[in-house]
mmCIF file as Biopython writes it, N, C-alpha, C and O atoms, coordinates in Angstrom:
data_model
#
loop_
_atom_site.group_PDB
_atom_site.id
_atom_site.type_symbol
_atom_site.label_atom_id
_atom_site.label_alt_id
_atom_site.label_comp_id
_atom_site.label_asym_id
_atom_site.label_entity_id
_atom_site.label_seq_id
_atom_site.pdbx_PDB_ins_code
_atom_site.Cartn_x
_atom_site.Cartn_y
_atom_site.Cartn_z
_atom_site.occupancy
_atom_site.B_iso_or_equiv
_atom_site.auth_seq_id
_atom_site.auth_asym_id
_atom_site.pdbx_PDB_model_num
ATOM 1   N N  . UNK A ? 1  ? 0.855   -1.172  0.000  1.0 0.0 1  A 1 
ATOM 2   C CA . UNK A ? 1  ? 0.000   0.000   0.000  1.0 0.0 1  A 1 
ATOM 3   C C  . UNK A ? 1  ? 0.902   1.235   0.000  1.0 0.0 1  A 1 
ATOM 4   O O  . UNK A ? 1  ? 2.035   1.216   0.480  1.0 0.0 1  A 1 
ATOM 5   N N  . UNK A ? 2  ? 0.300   2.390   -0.604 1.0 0.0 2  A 1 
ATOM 6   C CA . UNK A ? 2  ? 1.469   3.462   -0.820 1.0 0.0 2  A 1 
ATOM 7   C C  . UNK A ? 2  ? 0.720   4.257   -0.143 1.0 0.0 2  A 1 
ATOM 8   O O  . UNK A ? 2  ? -0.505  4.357   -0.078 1.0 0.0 2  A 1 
ATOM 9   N N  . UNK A ? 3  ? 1.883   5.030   0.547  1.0 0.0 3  A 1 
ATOM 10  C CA . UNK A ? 3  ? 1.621   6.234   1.538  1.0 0.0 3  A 1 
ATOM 11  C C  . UNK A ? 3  ? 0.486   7.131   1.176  1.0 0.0 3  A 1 
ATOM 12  O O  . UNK A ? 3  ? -0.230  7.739   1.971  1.0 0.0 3  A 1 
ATOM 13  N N  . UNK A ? 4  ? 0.410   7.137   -0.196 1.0 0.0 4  A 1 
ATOM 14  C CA . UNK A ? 4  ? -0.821  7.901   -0.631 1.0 0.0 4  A 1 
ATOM 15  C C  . UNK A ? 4  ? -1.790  8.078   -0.235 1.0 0.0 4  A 1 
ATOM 16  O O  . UNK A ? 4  ? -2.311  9.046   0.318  1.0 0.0 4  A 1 
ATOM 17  N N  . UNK A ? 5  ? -2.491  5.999   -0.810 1.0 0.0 5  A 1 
ATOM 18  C CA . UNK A ? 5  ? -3.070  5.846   -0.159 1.0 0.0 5  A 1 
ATOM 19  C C  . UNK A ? 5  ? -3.812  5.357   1.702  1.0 0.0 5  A 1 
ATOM 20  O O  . UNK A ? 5  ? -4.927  5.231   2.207  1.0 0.0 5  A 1 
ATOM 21  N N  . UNK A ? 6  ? -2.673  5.256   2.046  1.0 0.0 6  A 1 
ATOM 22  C CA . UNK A ? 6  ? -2.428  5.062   3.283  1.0 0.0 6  A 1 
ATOM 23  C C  . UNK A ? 6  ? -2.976  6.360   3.911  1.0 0.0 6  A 1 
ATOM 24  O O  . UNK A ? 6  ? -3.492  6.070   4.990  1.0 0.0 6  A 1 
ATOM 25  N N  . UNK A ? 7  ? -3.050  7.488   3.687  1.0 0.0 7  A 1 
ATOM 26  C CA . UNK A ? 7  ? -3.016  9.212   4.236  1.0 0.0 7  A 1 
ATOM 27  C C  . UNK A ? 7  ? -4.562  8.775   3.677  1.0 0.0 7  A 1 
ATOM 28  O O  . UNK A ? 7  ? -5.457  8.640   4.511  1.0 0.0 7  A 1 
ATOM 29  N N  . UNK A ? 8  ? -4.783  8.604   2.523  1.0 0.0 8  A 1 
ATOM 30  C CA . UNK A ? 8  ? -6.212  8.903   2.144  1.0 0.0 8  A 1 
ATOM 31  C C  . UNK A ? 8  ? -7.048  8.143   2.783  1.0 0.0 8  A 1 
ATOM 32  O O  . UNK A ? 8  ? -8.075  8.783   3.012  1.0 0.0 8  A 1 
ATOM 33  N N  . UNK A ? 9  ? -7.098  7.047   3.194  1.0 0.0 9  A 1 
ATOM 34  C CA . UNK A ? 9  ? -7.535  6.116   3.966  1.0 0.0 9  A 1 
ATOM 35  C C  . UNK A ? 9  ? -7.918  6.233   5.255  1.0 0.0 9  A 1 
ATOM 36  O O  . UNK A ? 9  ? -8.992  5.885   5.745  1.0 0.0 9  A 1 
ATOM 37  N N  . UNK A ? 10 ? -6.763  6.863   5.911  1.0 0.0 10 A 1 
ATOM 38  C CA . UNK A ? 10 ? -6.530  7.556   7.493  1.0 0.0 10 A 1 
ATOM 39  C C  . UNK A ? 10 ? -7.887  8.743   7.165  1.0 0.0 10 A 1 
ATOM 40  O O  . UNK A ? 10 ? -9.062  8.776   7.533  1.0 0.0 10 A 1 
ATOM 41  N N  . UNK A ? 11 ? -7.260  9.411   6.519  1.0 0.0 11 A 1 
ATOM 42  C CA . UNK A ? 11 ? -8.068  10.486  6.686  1.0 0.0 11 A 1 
ATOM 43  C C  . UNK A ? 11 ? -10.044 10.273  5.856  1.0 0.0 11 A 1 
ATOM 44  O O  . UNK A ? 11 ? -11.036 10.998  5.790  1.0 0.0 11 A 1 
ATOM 45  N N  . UNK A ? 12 ? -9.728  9.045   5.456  1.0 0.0 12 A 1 
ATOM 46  C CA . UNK A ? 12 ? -11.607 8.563   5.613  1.0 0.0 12 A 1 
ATOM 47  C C  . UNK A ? 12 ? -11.627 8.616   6.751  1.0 0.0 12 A 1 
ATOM 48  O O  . UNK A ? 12 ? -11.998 9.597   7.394  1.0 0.0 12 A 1 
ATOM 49  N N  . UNK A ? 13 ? -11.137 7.319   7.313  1.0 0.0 13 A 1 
ATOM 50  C CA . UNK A ? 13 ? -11.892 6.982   8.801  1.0 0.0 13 A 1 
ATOM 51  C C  . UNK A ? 13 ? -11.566 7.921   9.731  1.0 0.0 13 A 1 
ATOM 52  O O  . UNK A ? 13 ? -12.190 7.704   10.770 1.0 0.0 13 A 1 
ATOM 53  N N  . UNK A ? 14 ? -10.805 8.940   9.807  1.0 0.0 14 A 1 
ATOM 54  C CA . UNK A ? 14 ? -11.158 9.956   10.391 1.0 0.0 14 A 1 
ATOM 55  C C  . UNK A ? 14 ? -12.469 10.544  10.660 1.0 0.0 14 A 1 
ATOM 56  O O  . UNK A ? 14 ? -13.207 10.655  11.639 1.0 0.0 14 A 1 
ATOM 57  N N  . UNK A ? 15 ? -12.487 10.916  9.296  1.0 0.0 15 A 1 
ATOM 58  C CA . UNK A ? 15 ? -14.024 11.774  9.701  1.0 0.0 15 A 1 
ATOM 59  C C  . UNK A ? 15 ? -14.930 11.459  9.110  1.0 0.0 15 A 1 
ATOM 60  O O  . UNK A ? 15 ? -15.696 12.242  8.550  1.0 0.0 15 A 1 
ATOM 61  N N  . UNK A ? 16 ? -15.083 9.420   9.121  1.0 0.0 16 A 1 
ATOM 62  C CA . UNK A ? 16 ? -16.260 8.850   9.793  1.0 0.0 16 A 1 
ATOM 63  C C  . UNK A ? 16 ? -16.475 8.774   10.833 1.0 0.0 16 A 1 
ATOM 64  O O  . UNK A ? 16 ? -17.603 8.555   11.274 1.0 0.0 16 A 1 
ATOM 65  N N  . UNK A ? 17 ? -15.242 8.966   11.666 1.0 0.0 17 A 1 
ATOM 66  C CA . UNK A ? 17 ? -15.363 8.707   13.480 1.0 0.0 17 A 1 
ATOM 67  C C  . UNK A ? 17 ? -15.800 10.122  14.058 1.0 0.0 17 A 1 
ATOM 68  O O  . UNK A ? 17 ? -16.308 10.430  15.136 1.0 0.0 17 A 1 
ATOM 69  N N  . UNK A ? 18 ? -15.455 10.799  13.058 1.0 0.0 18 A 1 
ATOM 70  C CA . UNK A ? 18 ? -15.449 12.672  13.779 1.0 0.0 18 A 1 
ATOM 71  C C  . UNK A ? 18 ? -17.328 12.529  13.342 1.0 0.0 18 A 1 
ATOM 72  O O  . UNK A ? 18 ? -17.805 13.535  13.867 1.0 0.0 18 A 1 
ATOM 73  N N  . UNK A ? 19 ? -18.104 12.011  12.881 1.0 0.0 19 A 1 
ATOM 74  C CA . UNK A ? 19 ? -19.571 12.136  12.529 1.0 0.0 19 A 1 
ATOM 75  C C  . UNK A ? 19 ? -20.448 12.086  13.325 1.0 0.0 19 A 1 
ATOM 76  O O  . UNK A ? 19 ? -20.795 10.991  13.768 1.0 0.0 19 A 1 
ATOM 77  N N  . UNK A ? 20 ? -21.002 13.157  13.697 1.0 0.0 20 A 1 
ATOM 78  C CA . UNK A ? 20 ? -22.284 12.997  15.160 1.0 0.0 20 A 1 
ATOM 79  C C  . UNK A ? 20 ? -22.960 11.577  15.357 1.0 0.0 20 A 1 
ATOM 80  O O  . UNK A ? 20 ? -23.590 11.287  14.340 1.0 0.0 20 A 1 
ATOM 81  N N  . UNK A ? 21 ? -23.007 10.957  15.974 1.0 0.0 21 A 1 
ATOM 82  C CA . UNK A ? 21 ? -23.962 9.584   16.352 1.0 0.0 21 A 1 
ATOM 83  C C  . UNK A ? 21 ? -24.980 9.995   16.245 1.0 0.0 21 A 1 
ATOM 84  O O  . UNK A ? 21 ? -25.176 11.167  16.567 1.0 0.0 21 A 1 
ATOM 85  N N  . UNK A ? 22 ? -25.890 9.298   15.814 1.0 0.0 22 A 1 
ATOM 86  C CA . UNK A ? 22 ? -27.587 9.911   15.261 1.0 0.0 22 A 1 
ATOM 87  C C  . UNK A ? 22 ? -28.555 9.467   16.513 1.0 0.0 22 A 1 
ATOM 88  O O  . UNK A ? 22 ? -28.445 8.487   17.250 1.0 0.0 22 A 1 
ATOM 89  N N  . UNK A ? 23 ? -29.289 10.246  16.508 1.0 0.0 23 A 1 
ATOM 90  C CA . UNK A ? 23 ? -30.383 9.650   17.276 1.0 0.0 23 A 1 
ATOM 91  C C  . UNK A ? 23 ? -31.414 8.802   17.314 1.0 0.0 23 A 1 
ATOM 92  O O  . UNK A ? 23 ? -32.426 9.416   16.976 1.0 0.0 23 A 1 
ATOM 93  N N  . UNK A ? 24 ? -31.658 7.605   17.580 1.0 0.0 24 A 1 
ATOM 94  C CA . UNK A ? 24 ? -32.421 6.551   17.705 1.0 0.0 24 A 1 
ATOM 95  C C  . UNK A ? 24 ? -33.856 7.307   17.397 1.0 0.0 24 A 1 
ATOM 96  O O  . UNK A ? 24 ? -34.419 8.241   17.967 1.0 0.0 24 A 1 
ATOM 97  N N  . UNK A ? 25 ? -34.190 6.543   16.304 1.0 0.0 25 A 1 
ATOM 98  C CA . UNK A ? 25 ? -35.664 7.130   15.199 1.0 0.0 25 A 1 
ATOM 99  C C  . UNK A ? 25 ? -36.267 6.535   16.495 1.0 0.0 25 A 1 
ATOM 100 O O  . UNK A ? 25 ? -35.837 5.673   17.260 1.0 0.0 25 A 1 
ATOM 101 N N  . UNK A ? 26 ? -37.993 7.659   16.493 1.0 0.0 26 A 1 
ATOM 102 C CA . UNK A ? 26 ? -39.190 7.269   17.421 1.0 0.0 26 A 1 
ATOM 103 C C  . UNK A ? 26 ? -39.988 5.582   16.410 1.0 0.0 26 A 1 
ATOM 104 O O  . UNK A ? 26 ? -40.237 5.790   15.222 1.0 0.0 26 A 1 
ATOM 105 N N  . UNK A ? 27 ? -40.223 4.487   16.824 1.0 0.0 27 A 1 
ATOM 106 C CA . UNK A ? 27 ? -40.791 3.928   16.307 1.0 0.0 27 A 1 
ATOM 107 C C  . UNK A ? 27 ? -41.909 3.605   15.682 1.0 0.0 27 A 1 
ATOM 108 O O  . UNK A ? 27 ? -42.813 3.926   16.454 1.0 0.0 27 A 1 
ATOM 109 N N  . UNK A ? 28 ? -42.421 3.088   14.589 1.0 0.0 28 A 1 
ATOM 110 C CA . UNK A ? 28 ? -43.428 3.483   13.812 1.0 0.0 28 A 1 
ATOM 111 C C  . UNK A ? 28 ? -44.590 3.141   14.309 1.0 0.0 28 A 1 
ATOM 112 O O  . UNK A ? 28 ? -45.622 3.630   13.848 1.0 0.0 28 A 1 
ATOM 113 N N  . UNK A ? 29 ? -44.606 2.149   15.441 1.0 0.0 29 A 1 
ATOM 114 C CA . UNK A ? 29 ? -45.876 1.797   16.046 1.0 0.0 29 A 1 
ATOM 115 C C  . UNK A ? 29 ? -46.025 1.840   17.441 1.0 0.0 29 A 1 
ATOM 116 O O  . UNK A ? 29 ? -45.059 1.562   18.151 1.0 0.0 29 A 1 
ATOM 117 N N  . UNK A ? 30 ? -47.482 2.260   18.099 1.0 0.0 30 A 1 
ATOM 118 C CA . UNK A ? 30 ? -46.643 2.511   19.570 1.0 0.0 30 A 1 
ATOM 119 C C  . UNK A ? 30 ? -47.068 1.630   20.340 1.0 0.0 30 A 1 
ATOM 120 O O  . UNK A ? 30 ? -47.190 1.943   21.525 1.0 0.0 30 A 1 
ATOM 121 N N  . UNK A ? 31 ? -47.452 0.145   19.876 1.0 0.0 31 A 1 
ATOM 122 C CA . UNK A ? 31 ? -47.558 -0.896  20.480 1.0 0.0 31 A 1 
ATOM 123 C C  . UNK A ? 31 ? -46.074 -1.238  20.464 1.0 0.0 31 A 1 
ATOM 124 O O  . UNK A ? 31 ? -45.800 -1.484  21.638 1.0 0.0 31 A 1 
ATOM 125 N N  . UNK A ? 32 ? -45.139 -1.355  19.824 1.0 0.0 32 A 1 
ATOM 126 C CA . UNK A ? 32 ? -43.879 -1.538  20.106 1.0 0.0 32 A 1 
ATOM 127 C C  . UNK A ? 32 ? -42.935 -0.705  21.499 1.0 0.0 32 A 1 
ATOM 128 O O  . UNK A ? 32 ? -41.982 -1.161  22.130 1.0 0.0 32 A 1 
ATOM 129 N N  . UNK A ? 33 ? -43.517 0.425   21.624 1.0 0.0 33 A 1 
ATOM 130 C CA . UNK A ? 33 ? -43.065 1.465   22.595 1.0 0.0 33 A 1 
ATOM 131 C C  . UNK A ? 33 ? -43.601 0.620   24.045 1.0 0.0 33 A 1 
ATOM 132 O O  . UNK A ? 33 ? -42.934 0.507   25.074 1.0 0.0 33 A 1 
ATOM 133 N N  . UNK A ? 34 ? -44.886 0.113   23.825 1.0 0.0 34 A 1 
ATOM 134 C CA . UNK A ? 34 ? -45.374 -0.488  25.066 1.0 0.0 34 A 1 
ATOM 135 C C  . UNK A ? 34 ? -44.836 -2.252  25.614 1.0 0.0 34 A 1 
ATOM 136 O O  . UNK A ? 34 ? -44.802 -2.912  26.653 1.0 0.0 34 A 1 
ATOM 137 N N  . UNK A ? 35 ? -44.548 -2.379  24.413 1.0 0.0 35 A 1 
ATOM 138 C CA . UNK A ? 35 ? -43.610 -3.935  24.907 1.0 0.0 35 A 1 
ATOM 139 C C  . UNK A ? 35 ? -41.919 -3.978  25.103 1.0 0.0 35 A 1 
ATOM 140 O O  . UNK A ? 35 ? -41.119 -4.870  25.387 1.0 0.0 35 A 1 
ATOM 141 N N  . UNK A ? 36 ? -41.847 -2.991  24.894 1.0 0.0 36 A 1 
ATOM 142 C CA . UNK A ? 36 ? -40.290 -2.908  25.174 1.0 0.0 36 A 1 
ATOM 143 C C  . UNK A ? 36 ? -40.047 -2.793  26.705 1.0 0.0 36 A 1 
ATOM 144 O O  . UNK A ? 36 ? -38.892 -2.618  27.093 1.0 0.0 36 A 1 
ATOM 145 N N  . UNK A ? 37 ? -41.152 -2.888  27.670 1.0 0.0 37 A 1 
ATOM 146 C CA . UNK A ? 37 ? -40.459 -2.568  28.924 1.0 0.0 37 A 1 
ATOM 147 C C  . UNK A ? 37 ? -39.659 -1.454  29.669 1.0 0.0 37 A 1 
ATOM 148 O O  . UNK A ? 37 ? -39.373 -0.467  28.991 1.0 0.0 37 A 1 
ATOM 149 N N  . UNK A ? 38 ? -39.352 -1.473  30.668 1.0 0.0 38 A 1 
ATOM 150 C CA . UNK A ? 38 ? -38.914 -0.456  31.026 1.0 0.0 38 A 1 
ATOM 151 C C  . UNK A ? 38 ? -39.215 0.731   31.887 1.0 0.0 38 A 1 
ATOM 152 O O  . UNK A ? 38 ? -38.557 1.350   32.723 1.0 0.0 38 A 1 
ATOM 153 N N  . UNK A ? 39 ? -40.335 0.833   31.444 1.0 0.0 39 A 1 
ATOM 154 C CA . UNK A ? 39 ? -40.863 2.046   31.852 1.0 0.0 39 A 1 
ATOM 155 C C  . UNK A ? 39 ? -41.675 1.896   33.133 1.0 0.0 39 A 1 
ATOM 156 O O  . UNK A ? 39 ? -41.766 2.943   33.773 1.0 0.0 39 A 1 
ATOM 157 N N  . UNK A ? 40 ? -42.199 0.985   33.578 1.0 0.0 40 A 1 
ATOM 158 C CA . UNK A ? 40 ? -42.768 0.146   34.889 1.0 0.0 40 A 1 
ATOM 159 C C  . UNK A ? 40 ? -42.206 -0.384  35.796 1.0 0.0 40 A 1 
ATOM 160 O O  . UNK A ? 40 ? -41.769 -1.435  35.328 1.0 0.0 40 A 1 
ATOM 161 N N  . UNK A ? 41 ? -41.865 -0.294  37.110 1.0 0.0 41 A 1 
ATOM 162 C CA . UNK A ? 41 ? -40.536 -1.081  37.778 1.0 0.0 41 A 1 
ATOM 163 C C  . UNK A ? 41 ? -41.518 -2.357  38.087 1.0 0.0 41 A 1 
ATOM 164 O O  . UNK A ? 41 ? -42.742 -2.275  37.983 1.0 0.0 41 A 1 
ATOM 165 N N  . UNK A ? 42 ? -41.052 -3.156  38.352 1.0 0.0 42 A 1 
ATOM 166 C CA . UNK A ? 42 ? -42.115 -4.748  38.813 1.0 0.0 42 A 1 
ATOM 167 C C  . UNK A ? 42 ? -42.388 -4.108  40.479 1.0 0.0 42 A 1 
ATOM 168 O O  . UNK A ? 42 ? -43.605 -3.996  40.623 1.0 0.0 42 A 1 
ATOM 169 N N  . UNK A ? 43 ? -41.794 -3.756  41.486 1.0 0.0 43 A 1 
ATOM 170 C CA . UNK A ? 43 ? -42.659 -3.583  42.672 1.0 0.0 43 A 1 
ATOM 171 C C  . UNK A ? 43 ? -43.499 -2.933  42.952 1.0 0.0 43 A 1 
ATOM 172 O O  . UNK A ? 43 ? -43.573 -1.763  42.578 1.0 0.0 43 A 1 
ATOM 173 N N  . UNK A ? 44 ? -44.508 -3.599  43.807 1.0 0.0 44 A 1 
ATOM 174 C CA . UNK A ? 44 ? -45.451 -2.826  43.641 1.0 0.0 44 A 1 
ATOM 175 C C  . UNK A ? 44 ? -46.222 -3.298  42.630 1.0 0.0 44 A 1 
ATOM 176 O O  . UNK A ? 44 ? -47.218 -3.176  43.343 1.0 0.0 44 A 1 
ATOM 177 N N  . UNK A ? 45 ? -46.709 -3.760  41.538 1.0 0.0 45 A 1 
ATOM 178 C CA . UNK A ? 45 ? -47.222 -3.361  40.194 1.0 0.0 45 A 1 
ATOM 179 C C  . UNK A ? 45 ? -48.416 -4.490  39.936 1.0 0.0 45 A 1 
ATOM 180 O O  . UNK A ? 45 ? -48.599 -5.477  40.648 1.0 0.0 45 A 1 
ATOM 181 N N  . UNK A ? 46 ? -48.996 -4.216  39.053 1.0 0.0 46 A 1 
ATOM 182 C CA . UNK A ? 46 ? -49.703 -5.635  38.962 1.0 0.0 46 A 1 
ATOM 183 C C  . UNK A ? 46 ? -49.346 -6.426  38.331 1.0 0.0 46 A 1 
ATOM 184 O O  . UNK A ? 46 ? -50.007 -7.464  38.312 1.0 0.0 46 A 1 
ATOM 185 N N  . UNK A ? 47 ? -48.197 -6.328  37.554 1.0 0.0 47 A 1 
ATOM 186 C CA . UNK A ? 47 ? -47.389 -8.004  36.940 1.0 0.0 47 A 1 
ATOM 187 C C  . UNK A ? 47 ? -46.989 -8.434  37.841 1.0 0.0 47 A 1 
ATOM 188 O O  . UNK A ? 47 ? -46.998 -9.665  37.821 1.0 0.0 47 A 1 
ATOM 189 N N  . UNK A ? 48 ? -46.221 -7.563  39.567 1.0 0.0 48 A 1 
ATOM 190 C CA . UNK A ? 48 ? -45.462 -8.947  39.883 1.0 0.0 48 A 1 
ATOM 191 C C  . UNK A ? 48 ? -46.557 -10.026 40.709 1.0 0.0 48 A 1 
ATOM 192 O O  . UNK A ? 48 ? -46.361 -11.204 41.008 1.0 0.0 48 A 1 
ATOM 193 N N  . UNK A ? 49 ? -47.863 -9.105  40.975 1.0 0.0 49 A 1 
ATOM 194 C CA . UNK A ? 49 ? -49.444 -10.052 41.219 1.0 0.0 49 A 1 
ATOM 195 C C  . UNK A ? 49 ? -49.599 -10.750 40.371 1.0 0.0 49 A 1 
ATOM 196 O O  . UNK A ? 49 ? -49.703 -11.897 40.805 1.0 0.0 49 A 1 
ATOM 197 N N  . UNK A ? 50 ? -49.683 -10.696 39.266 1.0 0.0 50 A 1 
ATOM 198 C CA . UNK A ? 50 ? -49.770 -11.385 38.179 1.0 0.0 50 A 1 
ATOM 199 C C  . UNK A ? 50 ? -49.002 -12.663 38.284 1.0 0.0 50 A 1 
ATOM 200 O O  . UNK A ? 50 ? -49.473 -13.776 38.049 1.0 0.0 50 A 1 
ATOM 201 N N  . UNK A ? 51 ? -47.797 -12.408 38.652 1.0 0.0 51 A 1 
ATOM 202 C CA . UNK A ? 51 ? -46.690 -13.431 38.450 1.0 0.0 51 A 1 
ATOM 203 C C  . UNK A ? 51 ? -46.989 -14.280 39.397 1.0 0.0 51 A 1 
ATOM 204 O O  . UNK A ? 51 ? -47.164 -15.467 39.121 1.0 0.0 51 A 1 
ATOM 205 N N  . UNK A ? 52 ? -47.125 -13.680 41.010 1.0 0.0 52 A 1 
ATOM 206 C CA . UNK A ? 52 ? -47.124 -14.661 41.952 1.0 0.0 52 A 1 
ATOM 207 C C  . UNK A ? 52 ? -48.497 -15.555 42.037 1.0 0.0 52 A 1 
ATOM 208 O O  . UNK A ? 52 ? -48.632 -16.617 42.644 1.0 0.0 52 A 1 
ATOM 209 N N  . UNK A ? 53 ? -49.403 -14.905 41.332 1.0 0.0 53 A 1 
ATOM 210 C CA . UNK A ? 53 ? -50.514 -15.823 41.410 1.0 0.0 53 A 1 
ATOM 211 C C  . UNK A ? 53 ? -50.284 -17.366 40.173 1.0 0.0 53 A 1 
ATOM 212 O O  . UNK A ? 53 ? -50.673 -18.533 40.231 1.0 0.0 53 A 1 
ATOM 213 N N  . UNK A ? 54 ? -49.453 -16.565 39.136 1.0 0.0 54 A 1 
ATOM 214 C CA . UNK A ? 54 ? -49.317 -17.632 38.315 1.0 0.0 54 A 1 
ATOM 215 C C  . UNK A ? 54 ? -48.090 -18.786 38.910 1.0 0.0 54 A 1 
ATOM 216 O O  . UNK A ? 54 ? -47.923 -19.905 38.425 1.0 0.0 54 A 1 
ATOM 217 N N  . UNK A ? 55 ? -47.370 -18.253 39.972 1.0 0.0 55 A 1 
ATOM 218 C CA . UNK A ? 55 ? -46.862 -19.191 40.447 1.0 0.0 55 A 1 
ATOM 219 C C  . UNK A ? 55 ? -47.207 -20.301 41.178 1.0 0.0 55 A 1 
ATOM 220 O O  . UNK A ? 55 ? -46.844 -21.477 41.147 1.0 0.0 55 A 1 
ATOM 221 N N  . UNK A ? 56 ? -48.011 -19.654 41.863 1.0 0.0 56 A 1 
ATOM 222 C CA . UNK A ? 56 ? -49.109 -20.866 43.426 1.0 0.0 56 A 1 
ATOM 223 C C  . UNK A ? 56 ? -49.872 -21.516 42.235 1.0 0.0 56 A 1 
ATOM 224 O O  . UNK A ? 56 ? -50.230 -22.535 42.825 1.0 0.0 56 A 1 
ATOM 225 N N  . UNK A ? 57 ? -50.441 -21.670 40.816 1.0 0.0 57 A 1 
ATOM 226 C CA . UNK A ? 57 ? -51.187 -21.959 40.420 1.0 0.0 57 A 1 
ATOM 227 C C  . UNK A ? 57 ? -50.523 -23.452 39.744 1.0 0.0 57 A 1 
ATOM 228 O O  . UNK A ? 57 ? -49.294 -23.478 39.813 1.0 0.0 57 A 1 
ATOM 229 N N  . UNK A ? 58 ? -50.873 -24.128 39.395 1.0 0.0 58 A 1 
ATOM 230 C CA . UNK A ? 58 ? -50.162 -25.667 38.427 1.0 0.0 58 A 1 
ATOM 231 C C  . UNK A ? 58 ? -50.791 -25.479 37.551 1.0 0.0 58 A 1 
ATOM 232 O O  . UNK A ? 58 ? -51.937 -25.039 37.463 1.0 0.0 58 A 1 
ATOM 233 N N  . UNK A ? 59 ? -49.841 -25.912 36.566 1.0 0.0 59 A 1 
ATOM 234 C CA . UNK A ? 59 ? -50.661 -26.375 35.061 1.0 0.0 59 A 1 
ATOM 235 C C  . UNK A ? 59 ? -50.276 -27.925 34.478 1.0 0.0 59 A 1 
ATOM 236 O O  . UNK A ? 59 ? -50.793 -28.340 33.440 1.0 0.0 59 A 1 
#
C-alpha cells in the first residue's frame, strides 16, 4: 500500500469517526413502545401479582 493511499484512507476513517452519532428514530408503532419494557418497575405493580398468582397456580 502506498503512503498515498495510506493518508487517504486515514483520513476517511477519520471523519467517519469525527460524525455525530444519530439519534435513535421514534418507532413506527406505539404498540412496540409499550412492549419494550422499562418504563414500569415490577414492585409494587400488577405483573409482579400477576406473576405470583401464576406461580401458586399448576398447570
Amino acid at each position: 500500500m502506498k503512503d498515498s493511499q495510506l493518508k487517504a484512507l486515514i483520513k476517511k476513517t477519520t471523519a467517519k469517526a469525527a460524525q455525530p452519532k444519530k439519534q435513535p428514530r421514534p418507532s413506527f408503532d406505539s404498540t412496540l413502545e409499550a412492549t419494550r419494557g422499562g418504563a414500569e418497575p415490577l414492585s409494587g405493580s400488577e405483573a409482579e401479582e400477576i406473576f405470583k398468582e401464576m406461580k401458586r397456580r399448576e398447570f
